[in-house]
C-alpha positions in Angstrom: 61.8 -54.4 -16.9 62.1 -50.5 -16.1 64.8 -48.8 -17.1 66.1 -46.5 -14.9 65.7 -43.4 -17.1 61.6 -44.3 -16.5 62.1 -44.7 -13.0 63.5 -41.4 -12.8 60.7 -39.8 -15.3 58.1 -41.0 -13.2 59.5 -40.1 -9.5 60.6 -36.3 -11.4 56.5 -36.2 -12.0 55.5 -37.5 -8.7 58.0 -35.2 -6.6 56.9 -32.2 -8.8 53.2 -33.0 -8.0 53.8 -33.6 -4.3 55.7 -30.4 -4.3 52.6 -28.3 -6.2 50.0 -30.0 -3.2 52.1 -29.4 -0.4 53.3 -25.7 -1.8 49.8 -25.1 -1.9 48.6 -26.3 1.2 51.5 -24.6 3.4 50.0 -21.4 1.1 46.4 -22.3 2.3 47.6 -22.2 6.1 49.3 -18.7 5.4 46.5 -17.3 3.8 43.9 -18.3 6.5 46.2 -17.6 9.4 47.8 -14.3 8.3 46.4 -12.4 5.2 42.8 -13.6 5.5 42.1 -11.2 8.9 44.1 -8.9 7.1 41.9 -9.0 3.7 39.0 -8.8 5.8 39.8 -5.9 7.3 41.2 -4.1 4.0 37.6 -5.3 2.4 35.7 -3.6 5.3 37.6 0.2 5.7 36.8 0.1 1.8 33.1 -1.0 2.1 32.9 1.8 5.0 34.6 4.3 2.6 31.6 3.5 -0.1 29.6 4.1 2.9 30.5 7.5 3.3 30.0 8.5 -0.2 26.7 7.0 -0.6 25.6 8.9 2.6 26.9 12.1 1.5 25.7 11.7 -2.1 22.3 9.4 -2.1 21.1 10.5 -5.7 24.6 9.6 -7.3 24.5 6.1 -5.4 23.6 3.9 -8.7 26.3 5.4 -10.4 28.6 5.0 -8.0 28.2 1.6 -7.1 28.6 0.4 -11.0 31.7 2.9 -11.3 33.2 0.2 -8.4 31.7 -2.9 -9.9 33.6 -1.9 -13.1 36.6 -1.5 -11.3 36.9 -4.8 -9.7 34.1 -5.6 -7.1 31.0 -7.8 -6.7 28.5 -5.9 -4.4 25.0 -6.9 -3.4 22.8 -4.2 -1.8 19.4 -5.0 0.1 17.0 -3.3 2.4 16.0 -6.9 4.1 12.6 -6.5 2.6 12.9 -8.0 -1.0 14.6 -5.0 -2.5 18.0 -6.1 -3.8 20.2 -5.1 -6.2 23.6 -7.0 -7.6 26.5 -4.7 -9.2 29.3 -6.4 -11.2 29.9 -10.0 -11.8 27.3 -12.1 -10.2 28.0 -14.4 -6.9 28.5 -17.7 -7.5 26.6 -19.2 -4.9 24.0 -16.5 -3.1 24.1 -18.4 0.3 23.7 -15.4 2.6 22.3 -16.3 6.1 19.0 -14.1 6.6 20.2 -13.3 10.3 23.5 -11.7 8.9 21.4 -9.5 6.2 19.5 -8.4 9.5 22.4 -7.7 11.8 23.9 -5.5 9.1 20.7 -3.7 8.7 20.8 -3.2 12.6 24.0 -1.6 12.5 26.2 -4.6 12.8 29.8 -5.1 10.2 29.6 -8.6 8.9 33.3 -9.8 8.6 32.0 -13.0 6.4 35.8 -12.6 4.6 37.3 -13.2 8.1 34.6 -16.1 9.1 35.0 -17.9 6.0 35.8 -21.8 7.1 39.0 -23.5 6.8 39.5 -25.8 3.8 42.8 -27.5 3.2 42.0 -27.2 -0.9 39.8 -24.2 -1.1 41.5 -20.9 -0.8 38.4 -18.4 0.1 40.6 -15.5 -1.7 39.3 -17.0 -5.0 35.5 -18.5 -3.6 33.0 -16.0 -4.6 30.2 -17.0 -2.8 28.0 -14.3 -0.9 28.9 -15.6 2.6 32.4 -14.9 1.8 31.8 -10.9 1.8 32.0 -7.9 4.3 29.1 -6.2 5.3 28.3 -2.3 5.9 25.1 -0.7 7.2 24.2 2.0 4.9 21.3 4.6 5.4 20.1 6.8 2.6 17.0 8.6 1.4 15.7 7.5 4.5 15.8 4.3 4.0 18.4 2.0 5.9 20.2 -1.0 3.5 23.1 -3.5 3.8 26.0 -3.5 1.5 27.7 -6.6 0.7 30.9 -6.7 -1.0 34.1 -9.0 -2.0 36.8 -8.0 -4.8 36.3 -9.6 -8.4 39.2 -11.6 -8.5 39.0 -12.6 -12.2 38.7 -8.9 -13.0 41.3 -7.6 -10.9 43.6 -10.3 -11.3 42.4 -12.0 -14.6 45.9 -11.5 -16.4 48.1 -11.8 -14.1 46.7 -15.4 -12.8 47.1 -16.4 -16.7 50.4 -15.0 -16.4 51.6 -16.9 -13.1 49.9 -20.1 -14.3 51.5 -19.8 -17.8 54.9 -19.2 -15.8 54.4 -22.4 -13.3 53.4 -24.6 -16.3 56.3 -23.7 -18.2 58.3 -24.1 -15.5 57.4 -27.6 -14.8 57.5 -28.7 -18.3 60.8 -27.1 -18.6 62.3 -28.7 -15.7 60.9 -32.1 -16.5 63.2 -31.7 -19.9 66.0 -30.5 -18.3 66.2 -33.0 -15.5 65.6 -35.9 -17.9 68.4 -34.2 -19.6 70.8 -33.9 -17.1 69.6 -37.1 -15.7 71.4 -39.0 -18.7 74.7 -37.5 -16.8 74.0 -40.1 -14.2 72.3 -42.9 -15.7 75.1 -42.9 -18.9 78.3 -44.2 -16.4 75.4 -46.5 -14.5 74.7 -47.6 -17.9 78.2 -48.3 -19.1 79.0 -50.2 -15.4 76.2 -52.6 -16.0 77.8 -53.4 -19.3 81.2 -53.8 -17.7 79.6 -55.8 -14.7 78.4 -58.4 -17.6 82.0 -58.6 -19.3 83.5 -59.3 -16.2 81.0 -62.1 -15.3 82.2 -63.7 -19.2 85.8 -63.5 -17.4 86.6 -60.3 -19.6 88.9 -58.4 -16.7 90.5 -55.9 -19.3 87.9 -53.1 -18.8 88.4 -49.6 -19.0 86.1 -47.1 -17.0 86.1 -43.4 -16.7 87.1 -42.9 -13.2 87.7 -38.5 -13.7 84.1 -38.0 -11.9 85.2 -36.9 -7.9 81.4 -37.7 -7.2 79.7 -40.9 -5.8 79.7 -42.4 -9.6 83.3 -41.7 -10.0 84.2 -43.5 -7.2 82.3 -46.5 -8.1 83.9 -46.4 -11.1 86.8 -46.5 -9.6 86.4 -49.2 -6.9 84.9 -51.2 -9.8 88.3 -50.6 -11.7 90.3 -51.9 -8.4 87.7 -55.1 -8.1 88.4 -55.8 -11.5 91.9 -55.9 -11.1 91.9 -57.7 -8.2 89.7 -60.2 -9.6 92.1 -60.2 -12.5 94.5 -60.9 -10.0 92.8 -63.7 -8.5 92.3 -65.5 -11.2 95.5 -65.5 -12.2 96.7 -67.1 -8.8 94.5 -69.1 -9.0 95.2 -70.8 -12.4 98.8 -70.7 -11.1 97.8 -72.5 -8.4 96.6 -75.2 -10.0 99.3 -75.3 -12.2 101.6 -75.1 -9.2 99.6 -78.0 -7.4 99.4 -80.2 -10.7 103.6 -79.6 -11.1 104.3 -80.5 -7.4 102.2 -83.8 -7.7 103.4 -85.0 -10.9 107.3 -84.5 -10.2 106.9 -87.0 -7.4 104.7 -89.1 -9.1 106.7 -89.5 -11.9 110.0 -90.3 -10.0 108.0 -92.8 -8.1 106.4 -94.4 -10.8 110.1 -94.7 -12.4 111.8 -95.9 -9.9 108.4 -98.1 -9.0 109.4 -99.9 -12.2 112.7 -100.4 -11.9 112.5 -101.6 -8.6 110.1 -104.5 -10.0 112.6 -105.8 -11.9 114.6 -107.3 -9.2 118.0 -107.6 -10.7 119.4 -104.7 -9.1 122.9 -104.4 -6.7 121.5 -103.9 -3.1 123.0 -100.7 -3.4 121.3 -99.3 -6.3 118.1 -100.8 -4.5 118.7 -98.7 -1.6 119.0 -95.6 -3.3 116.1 -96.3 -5.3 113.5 -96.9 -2.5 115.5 -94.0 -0.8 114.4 -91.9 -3.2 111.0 -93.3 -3.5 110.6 -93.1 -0.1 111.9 -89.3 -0.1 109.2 -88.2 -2.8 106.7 -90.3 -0.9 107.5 -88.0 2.1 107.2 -84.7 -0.1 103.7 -85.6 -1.0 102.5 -86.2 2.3 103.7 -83.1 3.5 102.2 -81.2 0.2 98.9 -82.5 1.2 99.0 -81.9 4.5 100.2 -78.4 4.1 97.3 -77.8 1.0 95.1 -79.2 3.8 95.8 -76.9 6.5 96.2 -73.8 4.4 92.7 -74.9 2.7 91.6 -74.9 6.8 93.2 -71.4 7.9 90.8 -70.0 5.0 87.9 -70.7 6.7 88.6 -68.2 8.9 89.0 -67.0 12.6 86.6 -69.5 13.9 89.2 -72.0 14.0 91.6 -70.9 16.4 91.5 -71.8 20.1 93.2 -68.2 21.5 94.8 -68.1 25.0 97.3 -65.8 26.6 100.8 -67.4 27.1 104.7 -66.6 27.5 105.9 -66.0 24.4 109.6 -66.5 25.4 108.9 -70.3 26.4 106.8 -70.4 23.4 109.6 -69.4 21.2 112.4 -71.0 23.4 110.6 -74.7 22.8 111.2 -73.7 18.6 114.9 -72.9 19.2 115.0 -76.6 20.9 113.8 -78.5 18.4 116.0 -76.5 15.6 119.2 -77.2 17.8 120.9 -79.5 16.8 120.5 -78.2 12.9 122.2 -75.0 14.5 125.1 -77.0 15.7 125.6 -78.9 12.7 126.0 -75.2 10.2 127.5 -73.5 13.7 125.5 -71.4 13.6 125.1 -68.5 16.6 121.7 -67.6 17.9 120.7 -64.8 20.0 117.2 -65.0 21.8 116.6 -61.3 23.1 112.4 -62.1 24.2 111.8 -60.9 28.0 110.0 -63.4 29.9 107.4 -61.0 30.7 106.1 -60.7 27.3 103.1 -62.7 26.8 101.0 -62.7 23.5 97.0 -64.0 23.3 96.7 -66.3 20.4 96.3 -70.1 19.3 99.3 -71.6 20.4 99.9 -74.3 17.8 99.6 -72.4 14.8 101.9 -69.3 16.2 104.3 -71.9 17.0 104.3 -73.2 13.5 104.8 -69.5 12.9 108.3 -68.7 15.0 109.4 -73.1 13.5 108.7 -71.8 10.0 110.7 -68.4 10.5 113.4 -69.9 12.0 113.8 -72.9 10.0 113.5 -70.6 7.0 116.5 -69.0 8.2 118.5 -72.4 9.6 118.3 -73.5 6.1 119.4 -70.0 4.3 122.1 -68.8 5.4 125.6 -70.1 5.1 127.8 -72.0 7.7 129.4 -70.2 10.3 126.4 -66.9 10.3 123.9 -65.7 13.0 120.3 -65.2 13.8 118.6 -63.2 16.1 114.9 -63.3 17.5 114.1 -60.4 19.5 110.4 -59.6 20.7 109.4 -55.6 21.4 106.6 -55.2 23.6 104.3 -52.1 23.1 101.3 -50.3 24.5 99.1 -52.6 21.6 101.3 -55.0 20.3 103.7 -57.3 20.1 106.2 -56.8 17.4 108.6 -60.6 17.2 111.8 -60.1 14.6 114.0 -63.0 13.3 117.0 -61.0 11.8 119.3 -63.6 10.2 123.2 -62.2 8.4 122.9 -64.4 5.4 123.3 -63.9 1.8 119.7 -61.9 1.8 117.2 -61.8 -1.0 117.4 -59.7 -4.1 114.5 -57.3 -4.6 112.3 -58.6 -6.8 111.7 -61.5 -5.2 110.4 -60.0 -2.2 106.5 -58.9 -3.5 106.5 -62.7 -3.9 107.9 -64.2 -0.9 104.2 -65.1 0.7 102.8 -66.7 -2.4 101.6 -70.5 -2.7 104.7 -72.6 -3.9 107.1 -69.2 -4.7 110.7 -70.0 -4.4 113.6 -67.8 -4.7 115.7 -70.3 -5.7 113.6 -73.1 -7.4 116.1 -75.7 -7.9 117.6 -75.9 -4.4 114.6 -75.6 -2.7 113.1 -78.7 -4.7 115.9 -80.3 -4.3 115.6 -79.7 -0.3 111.8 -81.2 -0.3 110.6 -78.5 0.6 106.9 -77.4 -0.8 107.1 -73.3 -1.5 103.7 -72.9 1.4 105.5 -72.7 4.6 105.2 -68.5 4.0 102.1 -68.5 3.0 100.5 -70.5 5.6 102.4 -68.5 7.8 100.4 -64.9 6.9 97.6 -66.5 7.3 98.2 -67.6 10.5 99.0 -63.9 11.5 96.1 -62.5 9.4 93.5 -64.6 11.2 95.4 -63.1 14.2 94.7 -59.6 13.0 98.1 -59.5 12.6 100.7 -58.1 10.4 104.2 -59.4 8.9 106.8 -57.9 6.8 110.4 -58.8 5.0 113.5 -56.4 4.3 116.1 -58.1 2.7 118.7 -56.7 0.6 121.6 -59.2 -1.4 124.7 -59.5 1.3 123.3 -57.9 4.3 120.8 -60.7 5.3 116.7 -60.9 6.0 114.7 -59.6 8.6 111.0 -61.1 9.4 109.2 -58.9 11.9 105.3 -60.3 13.0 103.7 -57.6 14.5 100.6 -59.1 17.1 97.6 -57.0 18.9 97.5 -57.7 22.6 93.9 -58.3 22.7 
């Protein structure tokens, strides 16, 4: 497997090539659209200066034409009729067109600089063949020659292209080292995340990650961090879950099971025998709703696929919950006040909302002491629908209210065993509004009574 580090060594060397080809083909294009007309032209006012001397002074013009070679230029001089003569370093290729010797000699300037062709990897500044000169008609002694000429790169410019070179080599090996350097800054944390990705597959959630970094990395670090932790969490509940599943079967079971075996005996009063398969009965009852309850929370997890949504009234909707909980209402006197406008209408799945207001409201029947009140009241906004069942009993102390929504969490665990009641009526009841993109939230405080509000888009 690559490592990363490799990864990055090789794509360092392959941008750093592709920059070098494409640096030096945009420098190509410059060169042949802008300076070489421009070098051409330079090249010929100094060939037409060398022109002038020679003319004035023919019996120096040896001298001064290996004075010029020496100072940087490659000339070739020729009469057209076999007499040539080369001063300075010699062309590399002596590919001079016959025709262009001749219209030189005729009086013609040859602007074979300016001519030279296009090549996407041949720069003509440095290419120096004969064809890639200027040409100057020169007449002297009587006696009419051309004069070709180009500068001698290498001799003009010898040092400093060692220079540049040793400057861009350094320069690439240099930043090669320092971005594999610096690179380690990057691939370290990746490094360390993998290592902590593996621990937390073994089940190890107690990790610690630097999350300081405020770039990209950091923040992975720290949403890693938060996964962790939730996963943490989740495991947890989930081994509490079991363990809370496991206690609510085998309670029942046992009982039943006891009372099973005393039943088969048969020399029991018919009262005791009542009571017994009573209580059998009871337990019986408390298991059936336990599985049913596991079985539709296990349902509302598969998500919103399941619900059958339609607009309707939510005061009839609620108004058909406050009839079935009546006569437990009358029997604590209890006073209700429904304040929910029969205009309000809500779009949802109308069996599982209903469960929603019957567990709220039941919830509160069941809470608070003879004699108290309750009050469901829906808001209608612009966007939602905010329902809130506001009850004046005893109310719930703080710390208990972060766990109100959990599977088989009970305030009070004794009573509300004793009542038969299972600890997931809450839970399946956020569900219910989160698969409604809902929202729902508890206030409570000890002796001034609990307040569920269900907050509802329209839409």
């Amino acid at each position: 497997m690559k490592s990363l580090y490799y990864r990055v060594f090789l794509i360092t060397l392959a941008v750093i090539f592709a920059s070098s080809v494409l640096g030096f083909l945009a420098s190509n294009v410059y060169y042949h659209m802008k300076l070489k007309p421009f070098n051409d032209k330079k090249l010929v006012d100094i060939a037409e200066n060398m022109r002038l001397f020679i003319e004035s002074d023919p019996a120096d013009m040896e001298r001064y034409l290996h004075n010029a070679a020496a100072l940087g230029y490659e000339i070739y001089v020729t009469d057209g009729q076999g007499e040539a003569r080369f001063y300075g370093k010699s062309f590399r290729q002596q590919d001079l067109n016959e025709q262009r010797v001749a219209d030189v000699l005729g009086g013609s300037v040859y602007h074979g600089v300016a001519q030279f062709p296009n090549k996407p990897f041949i720069s003509g500044f440095f290419d120096n063949r004969l064809s890639n000169t200027v040409g100057v008609p020169i007449r002297t002694s009587g006696k009419n020659y051309a004069l070709f000429m180009r500068p001698d790169v290498l001799l003009q410019f010898g040092e400093l292209r060692i220079f540049f070179a040793l400057i861009g080599l350094l320069t690439i090996i240099i930043s090669i080292l320092l971005f594999l350097i610096s690179t380690r800054y990057i691939v370290k944390p990746i490094t360390r995340l993998t290592d902590a990705t593996k621990r937390l597959a073994q089940g190890n959630y107690n990790l610690r990650l630097t999350t300081r970094r405020r770039d990209e990395i950091g923040q992975l670090a720290s949403h890693f961090m938060t996964m962790s932790r939730e996963l943490e969490r989740v495991d947890l509940a989930r081994q509490q879950f079991v363990s809370n599943v496991s206690h609510e079967i085998q309670s029942p079971l046992t009982s039943i099971q006891g009372f099973a075996k005393v039943l088969a005996k048969g020399e029991l009063p018919e009262e005791e025998r009542k009571q017994y398969a009573s209580i059998v009965e009871g337990e019986s009852r408390h298991l059936s709703l336990l599985s049913k309850q596991l079985l539709q929370l296990s349902s509302l997890e598969q998500g919103e696929e399941a619900l059958n949504k339609k607009r309707f009234s939510l005061h009839g909707h609620i108004r058909q919950v406050v009839d079935m909980l009546q006569w437990q209402m009358e029997e604590k006197e209890l006073l209700l006040k429904l304040s929910v406008s029969a205009s309000v209408t809500v779009y949802g799945d109308e069996v599982l909302l209903q469960q929603v207001w019957s567990n709220l409201l039941d919830n509160a029947v069941n809470h608070i002491p003879r004699g108290r009140s309750i009050e469901v009241r829906a808001e209608d906004g612009p966007m939602h629908v905010a329902v809130t069942f506001k009850d004046t009993g005893e109310g719930i102390a703080p710390e208990h209210l972060p766990f109100l929504f959990d599977r088989f969490y009970r305030a009070d665990r004794a009573r509300e065993r004793a009542s038969g009641r299972t600890g997931l009526g809450l839970a399946i009841v956020k569900r219910i509004v989160q698969l409604h993109k809902g929202n729902i939230e508890v206030s409570s405080s000890p002796g001034a009574g609990t307040q569920f509000t269900v907050t509802l888009p329209k839409l």
